[in-house]
N, C-alpha and C positions, 0 to 999 in steps of 0.2 A: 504493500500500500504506500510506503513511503522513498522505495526505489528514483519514483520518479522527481522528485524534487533536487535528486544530487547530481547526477551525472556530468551533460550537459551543462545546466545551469553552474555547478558550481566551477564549471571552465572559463565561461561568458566572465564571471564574475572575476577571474585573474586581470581579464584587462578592460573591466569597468569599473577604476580606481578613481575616487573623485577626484579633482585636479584643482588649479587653481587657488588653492588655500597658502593664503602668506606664513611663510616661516617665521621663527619670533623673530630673529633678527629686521624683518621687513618694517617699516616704517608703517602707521598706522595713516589712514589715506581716509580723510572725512571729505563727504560729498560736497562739488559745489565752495572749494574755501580757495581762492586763488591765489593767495599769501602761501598756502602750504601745496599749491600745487603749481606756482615758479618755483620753492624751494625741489619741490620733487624733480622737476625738469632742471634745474642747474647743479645739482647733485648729479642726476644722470648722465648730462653732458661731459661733470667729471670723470667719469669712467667705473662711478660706482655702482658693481654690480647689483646691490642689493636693490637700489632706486631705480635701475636700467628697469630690473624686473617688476617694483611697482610699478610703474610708468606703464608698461608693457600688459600688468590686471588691468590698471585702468581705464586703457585702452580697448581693452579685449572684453572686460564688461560693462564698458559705457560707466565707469563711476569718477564722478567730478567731471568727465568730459564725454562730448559724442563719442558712440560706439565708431571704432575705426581700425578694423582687422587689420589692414597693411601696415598703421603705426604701430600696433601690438606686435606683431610681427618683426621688425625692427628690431626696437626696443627688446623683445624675449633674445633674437640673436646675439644682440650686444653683450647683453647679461649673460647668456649662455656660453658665449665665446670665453668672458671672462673667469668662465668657470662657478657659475652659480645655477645649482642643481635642482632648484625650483624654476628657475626659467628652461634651463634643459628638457626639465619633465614638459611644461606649459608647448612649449615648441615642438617635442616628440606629439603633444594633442592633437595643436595645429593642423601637423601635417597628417596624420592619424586622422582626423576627424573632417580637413578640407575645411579649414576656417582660414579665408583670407589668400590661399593657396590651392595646387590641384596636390586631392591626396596621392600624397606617397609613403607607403608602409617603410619603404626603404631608407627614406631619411626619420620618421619617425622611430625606427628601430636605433639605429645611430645615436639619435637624441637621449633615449631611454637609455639608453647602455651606458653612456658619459656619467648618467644621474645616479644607474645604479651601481657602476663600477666606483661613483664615491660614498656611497653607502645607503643611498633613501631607498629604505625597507617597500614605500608605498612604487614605488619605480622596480624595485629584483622583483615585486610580485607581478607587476604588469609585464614587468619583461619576459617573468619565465611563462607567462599567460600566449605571448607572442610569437615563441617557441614553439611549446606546446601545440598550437591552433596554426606554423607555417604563415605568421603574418610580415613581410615583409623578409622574410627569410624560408629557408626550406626547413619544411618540417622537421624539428631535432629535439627529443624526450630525454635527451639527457641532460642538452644546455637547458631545460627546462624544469628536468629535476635541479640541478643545479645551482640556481638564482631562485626558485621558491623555496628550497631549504634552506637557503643564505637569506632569505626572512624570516624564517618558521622558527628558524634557532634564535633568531636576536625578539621573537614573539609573538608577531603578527598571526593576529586569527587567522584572517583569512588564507594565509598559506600554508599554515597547520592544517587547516581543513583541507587546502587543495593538496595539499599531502595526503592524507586519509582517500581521496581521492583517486590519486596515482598510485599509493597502495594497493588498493582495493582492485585497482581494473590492470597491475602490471604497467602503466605507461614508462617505456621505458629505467624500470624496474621491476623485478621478479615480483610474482601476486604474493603480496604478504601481507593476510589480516589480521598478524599481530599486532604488524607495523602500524596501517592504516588505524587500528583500535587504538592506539598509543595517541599519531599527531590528531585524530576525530576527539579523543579526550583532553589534550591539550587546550586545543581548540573551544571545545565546547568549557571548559574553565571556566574563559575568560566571557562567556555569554554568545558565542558564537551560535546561531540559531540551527544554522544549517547543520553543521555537525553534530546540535543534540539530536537532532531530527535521524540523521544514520543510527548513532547512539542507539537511536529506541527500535531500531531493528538488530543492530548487532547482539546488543542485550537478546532481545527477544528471539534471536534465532541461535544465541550462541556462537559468534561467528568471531574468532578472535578474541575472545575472551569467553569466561566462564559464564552459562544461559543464567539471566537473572530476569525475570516477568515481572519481579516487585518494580527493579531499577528504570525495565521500559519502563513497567507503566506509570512509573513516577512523572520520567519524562518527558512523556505523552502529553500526561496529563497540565505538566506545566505548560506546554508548546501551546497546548489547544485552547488552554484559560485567556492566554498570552494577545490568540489569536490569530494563529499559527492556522490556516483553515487546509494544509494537507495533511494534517495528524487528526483531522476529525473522524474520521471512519475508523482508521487506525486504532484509536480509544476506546468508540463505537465497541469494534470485536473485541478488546481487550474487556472492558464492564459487560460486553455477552455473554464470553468464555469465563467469564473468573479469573483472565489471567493477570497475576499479579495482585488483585485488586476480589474483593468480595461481589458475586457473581450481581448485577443489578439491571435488569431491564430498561426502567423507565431510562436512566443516564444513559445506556445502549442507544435506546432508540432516540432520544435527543439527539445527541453526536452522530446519529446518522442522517435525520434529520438535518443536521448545521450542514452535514456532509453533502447531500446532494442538493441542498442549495449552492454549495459551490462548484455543482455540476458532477461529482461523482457520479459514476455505475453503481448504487446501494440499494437498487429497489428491488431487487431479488434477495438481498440481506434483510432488508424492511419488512418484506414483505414475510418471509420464513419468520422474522420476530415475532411479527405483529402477531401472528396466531397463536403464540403461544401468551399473550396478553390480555389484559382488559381492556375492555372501554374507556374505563375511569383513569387506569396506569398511560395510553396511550394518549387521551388528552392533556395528562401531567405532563408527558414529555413534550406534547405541541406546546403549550405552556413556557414550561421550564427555555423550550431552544429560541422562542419569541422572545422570551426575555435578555436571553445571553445575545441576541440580537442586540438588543436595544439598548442595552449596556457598553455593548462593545464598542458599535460607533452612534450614538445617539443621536447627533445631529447632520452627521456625513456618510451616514450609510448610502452603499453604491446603487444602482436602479435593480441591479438583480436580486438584492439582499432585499429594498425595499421593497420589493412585486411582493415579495413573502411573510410580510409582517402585514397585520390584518388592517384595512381601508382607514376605520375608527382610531385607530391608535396613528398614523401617517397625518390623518387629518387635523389632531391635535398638536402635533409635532409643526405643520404647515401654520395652521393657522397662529401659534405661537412667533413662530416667526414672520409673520406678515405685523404683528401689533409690535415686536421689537425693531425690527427694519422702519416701521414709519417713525418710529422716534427717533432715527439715527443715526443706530449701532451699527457699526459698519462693518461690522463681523458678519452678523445676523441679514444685514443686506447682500452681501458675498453670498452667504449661504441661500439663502432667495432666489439669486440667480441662478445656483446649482440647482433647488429645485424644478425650475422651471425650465433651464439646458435641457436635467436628464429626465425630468418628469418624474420626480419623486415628492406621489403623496399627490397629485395632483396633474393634470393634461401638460403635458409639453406646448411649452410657448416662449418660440425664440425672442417675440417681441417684447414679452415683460424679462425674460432672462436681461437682454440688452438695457433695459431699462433699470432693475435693479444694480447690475453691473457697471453703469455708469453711475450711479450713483455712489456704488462702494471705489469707484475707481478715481471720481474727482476728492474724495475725503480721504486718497492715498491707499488703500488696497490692495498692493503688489500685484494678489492674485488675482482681483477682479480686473486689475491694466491687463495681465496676461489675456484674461479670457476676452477679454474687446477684440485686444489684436486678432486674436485667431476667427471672432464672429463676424468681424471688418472683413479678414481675410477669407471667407469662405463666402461672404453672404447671409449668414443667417441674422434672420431679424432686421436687418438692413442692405443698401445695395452693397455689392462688391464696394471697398474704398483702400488701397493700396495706401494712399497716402494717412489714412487715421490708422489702419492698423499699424503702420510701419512709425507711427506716431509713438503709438502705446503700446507697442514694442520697448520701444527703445525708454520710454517709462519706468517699463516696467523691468528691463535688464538696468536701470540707474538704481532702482531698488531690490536689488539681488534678486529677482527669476533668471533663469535659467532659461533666453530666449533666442538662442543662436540659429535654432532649425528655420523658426518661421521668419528672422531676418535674411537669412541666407538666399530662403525662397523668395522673399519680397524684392532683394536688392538685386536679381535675375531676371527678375518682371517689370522694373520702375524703371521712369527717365531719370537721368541725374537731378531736373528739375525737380521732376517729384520729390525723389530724396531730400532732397534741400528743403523742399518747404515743408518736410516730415521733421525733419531737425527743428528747422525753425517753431513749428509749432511747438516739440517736445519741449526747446528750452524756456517759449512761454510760460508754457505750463508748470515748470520747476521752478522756476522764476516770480510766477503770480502765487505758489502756494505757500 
């Protein structure tokens, strides 16, 4: 049940390392203050790598100045060159990612290698992730064991786990599920999720360590509280079977329940419970899993979770937020428009989603400037407008979202003029607020 969560995914994950985060030595870089952002550019023009590299975030994500990939680009070289291994990393992204440049794994690889050959634990794990996966290089399981054990020793979860990993399936090392049970326990120590997630099969099948059912099901049971939603079925048959855990139906049938609302195959497991239950025990469990529902994410639950929590209960959750949003709260007007985006609790309607969304976006809203951009950019709720999305884009990457994809696409589509006068508005706008 829990096979599928590791494989795969936990590969993807060696080289989707977040990026971008200032070292402490970096200078701290407040929005919009031009006094500390000529100091930042006259530092940099001195040759100091640390500022090169600010200059070079700032750039890259629109903060204190227009977003401007080519100057970020620059600036991360200079810094790079000089041997500073946070702009190394930022530039292996670059060109990784085709920000500002046409991708090349090959200079990416290069870059990464500089950062990790001088020791950023977050760089040997992407690198040996690049390895591993043949990215910019020919596939090689060894230089890949190689640079994620050169993080997994100095502690990094994540390559402890990606060890457990390579254990587990041989990648260029013999299958050894001692091994793999060792860095998957390392790993999961330190709270690594994915690794308790194995954990609670190795335990429970015995597989490199001695069979323990209490220990899965400890584990299980933390992952699935946590909300962890591929350990629910997994639980599910553990409180069926009694394994580990004192035999219990109704929590059975919850957790299967939670489970195939997350799209699990459980309805031939449901179904064989269900008969051996009551009426009264199977309504506790609809009960009990409606509640762990609404617990879990009470105000952001996603549209598939919300189809399955009952009409009545949606309604009061909607209508509470329609009385906080008109007062103001710009959380609760964010959430209004996700109501109405995905249609939860209520008919989908692009027009009030835009509607709310402007409203949490002009009172500053990071995430409701994001969602403009993209309903600008598609249409919905208003015509096509290239220039307001690429507006509030660039808003909303001033206030840290994460908005490269849908600039990228925009500035592929726009006249230069347009652009310009996307700028010019955005700096209105940070200007008037």
């Amino acid at each position: 049940m829990l096979n599928k969560i590791v494989l795969i995914f936990s590969f993807v994950l060696l080289i989707s390392i977040p990026a971008y985060a200032a070292s402490p030595e970096q200078p701290y870089i407040a929005p919009l203050d031009p006094n500390l952002l000529k100091t930042i550019i006259d530092k940099a023009n001195k040759g100091d790598p640390n500022f090169q590299c600010a200059l070079g975030e700032m750039y890259h994500d629109g903060r204190g100045v227009i977003q401007d990939l080519n100057e970020a680009l620059k600036w991360y070289k200079k810094s790079a060159e000089n041997g500073c291994t946070e702009a190394q990393n930022n530039l292996g992204l670059m060109y990784e990612n085709s920000e500002g440049v046409i991708q090349d794994f090959n200079q990416a690889l290069k870059w990464y290698k500089k950062a990790a050959e001088q020791g950023d634990v977050n760089v040997q794990v992407k690198l040996g992730g690049m390895y591993l996966l043949g990215k910019g290089t020919s596939q090689d399981y060894n230089e890949a064991v190689r640079w994620v054990t050169k993080a997994a020793e100095r502690g990094d979860s994540r390559a402890q786990n990606a060890l457990g990993v390579i254990y587990s399936n041989g990648y260029g090392v013999p299958k050894d599920y001692s091994k793999a049970f060792m860095w998957y326990k390392k790993a999961a120590d330190q709270g690594n999720e994915d690794a308790e997630g194995m954990l609670v099969t190795m335990y429970y099948e015995g597989r490199g360590t001695l069979k323990n059912l209490e220990e899965s099901f400890n584990l299980c049971k933390k992952l699935a509280e946590k909300g962890n939603s591929e350990t629910y079925a997994m639980l599910g048959i553990q409180y069926w079977r009694g394994d580990g855990v004192i035999e219990d139906y109704i929590e059975a049938y919850k957790w299967l329940l939670l489970a195939g609302v997350n799209g699990d195959d459980v309805a031939a497991i449901k179904q064989d419970l269900a008969e051996k239950m009551t009426p009264a025990q199977i309504s506790e469990s609809q009960r009990l899993a409606k509640e762990f529902l609404q617990k879990k994410k009470p105000k952001t639950a996603n549209a598939q979770e919300g189809q399955n929590i009952q009409r009545e209960d949606m309604e009061v959750i909607f209508n509470w937020l329609i009385k906080d949003a008109e007062k103001g709260n710009i959380t609760t007007q964010k959430q209004l428009g996700d109501a109405y985006y995905y249609g939860m609790g209520i008919q989908r309607n692009f027009l009030e989603a835009i509607k709310w969304y402007s409203k949490a976006a002009q009172k500053g809203s990071s995430e409701a400037q994001k969602s403009l951009a993209n309903m600008y950019y598609d249409g919905q709720g208003v015509v096509i407008d290239y220039v307001e999305s690429y507006k509030w884009a660039l808003i909303a990457g001033m206030n840290g979202e994460n908005v490269s994809s849908i600039q990228r696409l925009l500035v592929l589509q726009m006249t230069p003029e347009q652009i310009d006068k996307a700028k010019k508005l955005a700096k209105e706008f940070v200007v008037n607020q």
